[in-house]
NUGU-381257 format. One record per residue (C-alpha): residue number from 1; x, y, z. Coordinates in pm, whole numbers, plus 50000, padded with zeros to 5 digits. Example, Ala and Ser with C-alpha at 12.3 -4.5 7.8 and 13.67 -1.06 7.14 Angstrom:
! residues 2
+-----+-------+-------+-------+
:   k :    c1 :    c2 :    c3 :
+-----+-------+-------+-------+
:   1 : 51230 : 49550 : 50780 :
:   2 : 51367 : 49894 : 50714 :
+-----+-------+-------+-------+
END
This chain:
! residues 363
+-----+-------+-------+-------+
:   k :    c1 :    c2 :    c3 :
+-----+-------+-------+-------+
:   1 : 63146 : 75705 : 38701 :
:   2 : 62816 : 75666 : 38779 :
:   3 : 62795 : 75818 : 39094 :
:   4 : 62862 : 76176 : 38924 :
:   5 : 62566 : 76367 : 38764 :
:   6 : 62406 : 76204 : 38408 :
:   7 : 62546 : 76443 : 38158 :
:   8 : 62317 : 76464 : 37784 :
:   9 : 62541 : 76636 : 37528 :
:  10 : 62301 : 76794 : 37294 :
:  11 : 62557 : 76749 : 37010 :
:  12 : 62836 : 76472 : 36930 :
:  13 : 62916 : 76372 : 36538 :
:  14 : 63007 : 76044 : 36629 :
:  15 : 62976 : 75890 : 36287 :
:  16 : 63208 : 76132 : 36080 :
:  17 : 63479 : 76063 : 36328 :
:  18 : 63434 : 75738 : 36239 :
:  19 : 63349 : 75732 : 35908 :
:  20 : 63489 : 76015 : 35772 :
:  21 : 63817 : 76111 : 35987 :
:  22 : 63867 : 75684 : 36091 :
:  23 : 63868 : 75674 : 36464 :
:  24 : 63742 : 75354 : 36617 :
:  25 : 63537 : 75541 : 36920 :
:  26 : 63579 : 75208 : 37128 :
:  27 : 63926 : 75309 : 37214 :
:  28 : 64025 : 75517 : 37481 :
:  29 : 64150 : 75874 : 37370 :
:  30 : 64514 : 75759 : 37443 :
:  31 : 64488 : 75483 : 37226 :
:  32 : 64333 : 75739 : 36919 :
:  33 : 64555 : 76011 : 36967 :
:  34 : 64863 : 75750 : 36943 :
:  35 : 64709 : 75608 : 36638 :
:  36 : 64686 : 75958 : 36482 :
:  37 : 65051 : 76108 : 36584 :
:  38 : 65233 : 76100 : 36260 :
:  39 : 64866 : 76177 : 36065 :
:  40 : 64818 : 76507 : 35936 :
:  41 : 64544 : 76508 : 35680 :
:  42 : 64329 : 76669 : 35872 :
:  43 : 64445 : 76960 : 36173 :
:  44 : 64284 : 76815 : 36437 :
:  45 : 64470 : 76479 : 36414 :
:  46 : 64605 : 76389 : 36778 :
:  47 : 64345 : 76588 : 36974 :
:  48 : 64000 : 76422 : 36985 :
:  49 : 63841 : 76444 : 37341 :
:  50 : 63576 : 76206 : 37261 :
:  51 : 63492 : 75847 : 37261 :
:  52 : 63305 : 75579 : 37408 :
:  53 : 63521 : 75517 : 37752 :
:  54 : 63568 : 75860 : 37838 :
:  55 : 63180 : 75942 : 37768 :
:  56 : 63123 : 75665 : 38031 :
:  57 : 63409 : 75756 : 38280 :
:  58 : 63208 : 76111 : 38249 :
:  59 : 62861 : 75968 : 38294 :
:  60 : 62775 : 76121 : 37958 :
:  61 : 62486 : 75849 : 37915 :
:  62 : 62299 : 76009 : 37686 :
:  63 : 62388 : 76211 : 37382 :
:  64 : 62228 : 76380 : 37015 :
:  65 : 62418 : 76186 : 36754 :
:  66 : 62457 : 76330 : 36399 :
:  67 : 62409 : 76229 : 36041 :
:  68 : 62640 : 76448 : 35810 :
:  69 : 62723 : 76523 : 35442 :
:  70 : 62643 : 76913 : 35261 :
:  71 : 62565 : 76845 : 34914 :
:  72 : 62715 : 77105 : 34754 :
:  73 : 62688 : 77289 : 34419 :
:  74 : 62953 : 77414 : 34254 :
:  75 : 62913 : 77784 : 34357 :
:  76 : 62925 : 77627 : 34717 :
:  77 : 63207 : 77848 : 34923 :
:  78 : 63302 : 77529 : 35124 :
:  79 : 63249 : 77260 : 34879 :
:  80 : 63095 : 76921 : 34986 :
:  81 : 62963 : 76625 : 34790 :
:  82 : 62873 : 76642 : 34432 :
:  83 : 62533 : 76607 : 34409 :
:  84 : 62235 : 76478 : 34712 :
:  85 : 62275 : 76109 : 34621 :
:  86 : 62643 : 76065 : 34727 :
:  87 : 62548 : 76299 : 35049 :
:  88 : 62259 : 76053 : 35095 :
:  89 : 62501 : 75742 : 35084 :
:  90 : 62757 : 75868 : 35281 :
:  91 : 62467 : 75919 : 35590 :
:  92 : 62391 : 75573 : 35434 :
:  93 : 62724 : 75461 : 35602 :
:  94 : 62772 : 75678 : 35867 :
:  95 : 62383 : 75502 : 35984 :
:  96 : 62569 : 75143 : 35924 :
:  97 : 62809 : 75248 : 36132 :
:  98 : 62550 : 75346 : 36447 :
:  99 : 62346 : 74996 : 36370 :
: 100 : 62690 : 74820 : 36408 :
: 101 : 62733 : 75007 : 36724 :
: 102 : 62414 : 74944 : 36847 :
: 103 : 62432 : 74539 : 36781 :
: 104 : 62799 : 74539 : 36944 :
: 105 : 62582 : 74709 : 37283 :
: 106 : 62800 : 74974 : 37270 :
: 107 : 62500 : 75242 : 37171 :
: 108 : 62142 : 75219 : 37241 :
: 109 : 61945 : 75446 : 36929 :
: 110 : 61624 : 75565 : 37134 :
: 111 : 61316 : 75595 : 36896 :
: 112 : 61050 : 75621 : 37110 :
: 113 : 60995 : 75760 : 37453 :
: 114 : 60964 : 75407 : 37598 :
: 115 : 61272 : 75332 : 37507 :
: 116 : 61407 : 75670 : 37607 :
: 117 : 61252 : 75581 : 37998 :
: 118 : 61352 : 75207 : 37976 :
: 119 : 61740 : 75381 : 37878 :
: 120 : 61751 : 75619 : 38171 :
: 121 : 61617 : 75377 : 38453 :
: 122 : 61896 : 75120 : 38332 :
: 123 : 62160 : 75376 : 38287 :
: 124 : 62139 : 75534 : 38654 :
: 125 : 62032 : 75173 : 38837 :
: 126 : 62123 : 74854 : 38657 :
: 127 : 62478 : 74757 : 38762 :
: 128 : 62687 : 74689 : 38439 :
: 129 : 62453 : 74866 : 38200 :
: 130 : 62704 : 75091 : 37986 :
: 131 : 62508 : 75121 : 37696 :
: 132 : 62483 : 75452 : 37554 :
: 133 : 62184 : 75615 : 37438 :
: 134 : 62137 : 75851 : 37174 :
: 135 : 61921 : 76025 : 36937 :
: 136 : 61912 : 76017 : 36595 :
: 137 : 61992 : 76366 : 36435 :
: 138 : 61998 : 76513 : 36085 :
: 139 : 62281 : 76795 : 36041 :
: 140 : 62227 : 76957 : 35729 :
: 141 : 61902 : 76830 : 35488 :
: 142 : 62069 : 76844 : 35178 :
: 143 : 62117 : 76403 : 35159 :
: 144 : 61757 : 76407 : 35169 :
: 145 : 61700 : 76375 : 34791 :
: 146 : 61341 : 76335 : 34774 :
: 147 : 61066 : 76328 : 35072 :
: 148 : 61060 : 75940 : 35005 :
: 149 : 61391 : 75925 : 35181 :
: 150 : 61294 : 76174 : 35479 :
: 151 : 61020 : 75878 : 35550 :
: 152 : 61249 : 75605 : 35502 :
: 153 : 61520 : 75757 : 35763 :
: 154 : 61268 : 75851 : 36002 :
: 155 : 61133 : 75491 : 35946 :
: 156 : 61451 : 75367 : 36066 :
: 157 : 61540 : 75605 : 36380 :
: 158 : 61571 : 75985 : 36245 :
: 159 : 61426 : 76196 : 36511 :
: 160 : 61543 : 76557 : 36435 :
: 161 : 61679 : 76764 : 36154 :
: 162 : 61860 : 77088 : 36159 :
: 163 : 61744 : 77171 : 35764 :
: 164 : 62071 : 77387 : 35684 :
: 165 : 62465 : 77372 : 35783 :
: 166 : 62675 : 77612 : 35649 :
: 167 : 62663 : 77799 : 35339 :
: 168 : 62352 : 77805 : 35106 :
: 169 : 62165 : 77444 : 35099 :
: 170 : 61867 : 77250 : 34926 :
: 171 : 61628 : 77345 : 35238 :
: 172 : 61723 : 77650 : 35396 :
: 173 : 62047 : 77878 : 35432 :
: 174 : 62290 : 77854 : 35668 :
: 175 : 62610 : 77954 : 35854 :
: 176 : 62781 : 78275 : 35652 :
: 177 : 62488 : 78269 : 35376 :
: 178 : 62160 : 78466 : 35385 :
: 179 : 61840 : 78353 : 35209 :
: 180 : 61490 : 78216 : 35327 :
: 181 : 61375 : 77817 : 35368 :
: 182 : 61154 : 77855 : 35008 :
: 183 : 60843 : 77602 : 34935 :
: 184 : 61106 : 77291 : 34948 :
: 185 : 61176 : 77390 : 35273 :
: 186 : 60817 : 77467 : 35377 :
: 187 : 60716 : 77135 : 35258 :
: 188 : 60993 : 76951 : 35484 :
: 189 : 60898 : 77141 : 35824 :
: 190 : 60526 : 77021 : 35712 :
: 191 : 60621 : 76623 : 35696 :
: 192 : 60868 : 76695 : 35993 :
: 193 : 60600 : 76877 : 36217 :
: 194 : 60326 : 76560 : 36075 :
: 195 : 60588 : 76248 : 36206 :
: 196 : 60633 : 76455 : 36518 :
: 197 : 61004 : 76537 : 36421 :
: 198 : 61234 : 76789 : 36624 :
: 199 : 61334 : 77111 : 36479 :
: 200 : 61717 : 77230 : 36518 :
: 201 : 61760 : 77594 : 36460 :
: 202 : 62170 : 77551 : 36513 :
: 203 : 62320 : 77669 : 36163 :
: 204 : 61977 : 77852 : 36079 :
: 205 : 62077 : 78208 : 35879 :
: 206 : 61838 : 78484 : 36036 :
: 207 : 61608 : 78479 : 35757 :
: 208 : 61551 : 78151 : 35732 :
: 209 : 61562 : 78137 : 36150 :
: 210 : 61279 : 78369 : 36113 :
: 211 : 61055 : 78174 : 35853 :
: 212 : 61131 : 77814 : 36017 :
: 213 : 60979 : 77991 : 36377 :
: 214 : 60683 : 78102 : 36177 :
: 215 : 60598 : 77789 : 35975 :
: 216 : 60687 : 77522 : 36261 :
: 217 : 60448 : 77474 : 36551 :
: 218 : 60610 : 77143 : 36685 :
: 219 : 60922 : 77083 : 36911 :
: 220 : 61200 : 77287 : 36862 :
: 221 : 61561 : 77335 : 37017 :
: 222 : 61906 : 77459 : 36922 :
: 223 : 62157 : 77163 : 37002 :
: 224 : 62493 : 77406 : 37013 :
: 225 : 62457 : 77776 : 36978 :
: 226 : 62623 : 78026 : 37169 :
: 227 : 62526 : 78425 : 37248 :
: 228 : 62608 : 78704 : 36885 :
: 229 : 62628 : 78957 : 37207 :
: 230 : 62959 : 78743 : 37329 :
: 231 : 63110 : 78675 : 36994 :
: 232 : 62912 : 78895 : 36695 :
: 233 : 62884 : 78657 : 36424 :
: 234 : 62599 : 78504 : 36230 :
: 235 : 62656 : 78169 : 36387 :
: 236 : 62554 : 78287 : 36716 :
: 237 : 62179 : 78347 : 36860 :
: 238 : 62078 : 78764 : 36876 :
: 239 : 61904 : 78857 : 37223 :
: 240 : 61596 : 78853 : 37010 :
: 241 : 61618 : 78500 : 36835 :
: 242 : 61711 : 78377 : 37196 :
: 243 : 61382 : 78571 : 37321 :
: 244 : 61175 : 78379 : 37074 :
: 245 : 61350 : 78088 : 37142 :
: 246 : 61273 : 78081 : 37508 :
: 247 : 60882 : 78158 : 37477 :
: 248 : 60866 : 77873 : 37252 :
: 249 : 61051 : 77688 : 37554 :
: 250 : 61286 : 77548 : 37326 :
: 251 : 61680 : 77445 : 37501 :
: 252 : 61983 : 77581 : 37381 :
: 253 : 62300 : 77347 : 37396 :
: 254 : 62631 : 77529 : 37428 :
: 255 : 62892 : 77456 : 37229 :
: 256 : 63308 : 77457 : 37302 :
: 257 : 63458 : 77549 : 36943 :
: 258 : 63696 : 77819 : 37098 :
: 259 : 63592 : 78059 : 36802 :
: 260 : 63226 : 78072 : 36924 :
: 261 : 63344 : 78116 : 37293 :
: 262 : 63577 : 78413 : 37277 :
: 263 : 63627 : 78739 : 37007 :
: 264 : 63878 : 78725 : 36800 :
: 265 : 63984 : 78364 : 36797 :
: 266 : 64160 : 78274 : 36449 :
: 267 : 64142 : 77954 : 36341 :
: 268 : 64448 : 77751 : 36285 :
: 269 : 64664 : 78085 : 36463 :
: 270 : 64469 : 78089 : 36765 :
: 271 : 64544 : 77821 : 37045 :
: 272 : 64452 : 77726 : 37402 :
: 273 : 64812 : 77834 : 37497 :
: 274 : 64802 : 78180 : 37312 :
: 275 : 64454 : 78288 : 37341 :
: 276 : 64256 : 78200 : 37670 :
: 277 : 63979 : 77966 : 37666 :
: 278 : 63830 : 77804 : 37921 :
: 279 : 63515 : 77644 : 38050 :
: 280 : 63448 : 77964 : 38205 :
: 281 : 63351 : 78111 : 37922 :
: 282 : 63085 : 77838 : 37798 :
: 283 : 62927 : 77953 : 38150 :
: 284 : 62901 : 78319 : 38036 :
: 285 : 62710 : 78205 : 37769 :
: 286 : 62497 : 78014 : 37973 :
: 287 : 62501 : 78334 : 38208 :
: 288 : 62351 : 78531 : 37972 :
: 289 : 62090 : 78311 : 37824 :
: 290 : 61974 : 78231 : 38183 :
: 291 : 61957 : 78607 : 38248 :
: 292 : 61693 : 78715 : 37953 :
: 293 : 61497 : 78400 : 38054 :
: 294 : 61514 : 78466 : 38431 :
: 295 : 61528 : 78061 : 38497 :
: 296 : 61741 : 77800 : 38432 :
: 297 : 61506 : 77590 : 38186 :
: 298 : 61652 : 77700 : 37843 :
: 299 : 62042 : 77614 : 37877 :
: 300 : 62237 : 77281 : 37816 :
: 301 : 62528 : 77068 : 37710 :
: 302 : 62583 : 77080 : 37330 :
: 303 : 62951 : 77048 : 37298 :
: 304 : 62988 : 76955 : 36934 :
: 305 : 63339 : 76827 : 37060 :
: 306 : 63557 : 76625 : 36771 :
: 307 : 63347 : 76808 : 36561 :
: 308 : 63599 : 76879 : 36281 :
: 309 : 63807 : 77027 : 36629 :
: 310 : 63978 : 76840 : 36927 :
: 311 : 64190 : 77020 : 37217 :
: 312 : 64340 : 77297 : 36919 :
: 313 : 64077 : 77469 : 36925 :
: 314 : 63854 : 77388 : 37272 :
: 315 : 63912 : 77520 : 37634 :
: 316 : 64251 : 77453 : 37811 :
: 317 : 64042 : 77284 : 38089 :
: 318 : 63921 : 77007 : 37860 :
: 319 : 64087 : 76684 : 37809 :
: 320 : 63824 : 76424 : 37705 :
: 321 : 63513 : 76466 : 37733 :
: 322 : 63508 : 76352 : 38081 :
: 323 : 63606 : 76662 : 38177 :
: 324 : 63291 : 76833 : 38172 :
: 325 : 63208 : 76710 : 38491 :
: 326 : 63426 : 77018 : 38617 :
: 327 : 63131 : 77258 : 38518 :
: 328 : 62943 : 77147 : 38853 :
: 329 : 63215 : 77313 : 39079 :
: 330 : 63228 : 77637 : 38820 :
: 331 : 62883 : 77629 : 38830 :
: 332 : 62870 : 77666 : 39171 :
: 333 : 63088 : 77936 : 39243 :
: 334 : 62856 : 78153 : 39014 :
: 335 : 62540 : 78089 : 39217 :
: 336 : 62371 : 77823 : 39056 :
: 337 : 62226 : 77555 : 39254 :
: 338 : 62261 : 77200 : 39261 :
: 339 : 61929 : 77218 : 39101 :
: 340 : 62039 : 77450 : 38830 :
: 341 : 62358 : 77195 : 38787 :
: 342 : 62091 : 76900 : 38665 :
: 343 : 61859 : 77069 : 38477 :
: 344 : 62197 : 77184 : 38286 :
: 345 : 62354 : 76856 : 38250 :
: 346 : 62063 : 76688 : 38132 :
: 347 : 61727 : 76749 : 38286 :
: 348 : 61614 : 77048 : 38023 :
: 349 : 61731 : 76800 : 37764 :
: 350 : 61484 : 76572 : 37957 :
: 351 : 61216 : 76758 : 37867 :
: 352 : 61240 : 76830 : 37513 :
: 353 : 61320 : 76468 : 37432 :
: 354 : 61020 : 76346 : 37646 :
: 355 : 60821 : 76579 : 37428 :
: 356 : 60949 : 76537 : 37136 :
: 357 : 60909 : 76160 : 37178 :
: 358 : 60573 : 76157 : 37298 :
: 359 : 60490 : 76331 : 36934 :
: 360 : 60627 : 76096 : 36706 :
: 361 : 60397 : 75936 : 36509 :
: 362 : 60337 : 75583 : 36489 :
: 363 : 60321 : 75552 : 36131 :
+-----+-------+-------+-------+
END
């Protein structure tokens, strides 16, 4: 409903669920989780929180939509796709499946920050506008096989690029690897930082956090990243990296995979009904990440719900997505203002896509 607070979720993979794992996001959640009952090739089957009518009915108008396939070699702990040409075709179709989208007017891809103001003025004011907008986003470099084909995607709508996932990739190191981003990955900030791209430093091992600060200079932001001080693993942000984070007035989306919300959490033992999770704790993370800043301007909504995880493995307190709307009381009854409630739920993201949009180059 409309008449609730615009929500920007700083991190959605709405194409692998529908590529990838099948769902048709125009249904309601009911309707997917019914479909999916006797399905069990993958362990989130029957517990997806998002899709198109429960964004709406949570005035989540606006979100960071990802592009996804590792390319992985054959050392890879986690495997992936055989080599960066089938990585490239598979964002190939999940990018099909977005232009589809977008011609059916259920999506609106935002490319410029015209069409980013002309999205926002309809979305809170025109009666009957349910388009939803979104931002093209690059999880994980490794489909781009040549620097042709970063100018070709960003040709047709790419916006930002988080250069690593997990494990070692083409462009930089990630999640549970170690390594730095090397001249490939020097060269792809450079063409990044020249088209006015946005820099994701989600997924970024510390070394190559560290080199990526030092050889970017243009707009950066962590879509969904939590605090290592809450839950000590090399996923998380370090006071420090947050420290660095903030001067460079980057956001920080927080995310609600269960694992990066509370110690100890093992996946595919742990559950909502065994191991506490709540909502609560995604504001302890924002606690502590408005605490080193002193302000409000560096936290925001990165969910990645459905992101390979459904209600298994999120807060008991979360349905569908819709749900979020429940931070604004919780919010509230640890101090924060109804101020502090929007820039949360979507005005920080407000600023880094107005600036990140008024950089893009026109060719």
């Amino acid at each position: 409903m409309k008449h609730q607070p615009l929500i920007i979720d700083g991190h959605f993979d709405l194409s692998m669920n529908a590529i990838e794992w099948n769902r048709d996001l125009r249904h309601s959640i009911h309707e997917i989780r019914a479909h999916e009952k006797q399905m069990n090739d993958k362990h989130d089957r029957g517990n997806s929180t998002v899709s198109f009518p429960s964004m709406r009915a949570g005035n989540v108008g606006f979100c960071f939509a990802t592009l996804i396939a590792r390319y992985a070699k054959p050392t890879h702990p986690l495997g992936g796709w055989k080599s960066p040409e089938q990585a490239w075709a598979m964002t190939q179709a999940q990018l099909a499946w977005y232009e589809e989208m977008e011609r059916q007017g259920e999506l609106k891809m935002i490319r410029n920050l015209n069409e980013l103001e002309d999205h926002f003025d309809k979305w809170k004011n025109e009666t009957g506008y349910s388009k939803i907008g979104f931002l093209l986003t690059l999880e994980g470099a490794d489909s781009i096989v040549t620097f042709d084909h970063l100018y070709l995607m960003f040709e047709r709508g790419l916006r930002a690029i988080g250069p690593a996932h997990y494990g070692p990739g083409t462009y930089a190191f990630g999640t549970n690897s170690e390594g730095g981003i090397g001249e490939k990955g020097k060269q792809l900030l450079q063409i990044m930082e020249e088209l006015g791209m946005a820099l994701d430093m989600t997924h970024l091992c510390d070394t190559s956090f560290w080199e990526a600060i030092d050889c970017f200079q243009g707009t950066i932001w962590a879509s969904h990243s939590n605090c290592r001080s809450l839950v000590d693993h090399n996923r998380q942000f370090s006071d420090e990296q947050i420290k660095v984070l903030i001067e460079r007035d980057a956001v920080i989306g927080m995310p609600l995979d269960a694992w990066m919300m509370v110690p100890n959490w093992e996946r595919g033992k742990s559950h909502p009904d065994n191991t506490p999770v709540t909502l609560d704790n995604m504001i302890d993370n924002i606690d502590h990440i408005c605490e080193i800043a002193g302000n409000t301007d560096h936290v925001a909504i990165g969910t990645d719900l459905d992101g390979g995880f459904g209600k298994e493995q999120g807060p008991s307190d979360i349905d569908t997505i819709a749900d979020l709307q429940k931070l604004t009381g919780l919010l509230n009854k640890r101090g924060y203002t109804e101020e502090d409630v929007e820039a949360i739920f979507s005005g920080n993201w407000c600023r880094k896509l107005r600036e990140a949009l008024s950089n893009v180059s026109s060719g």
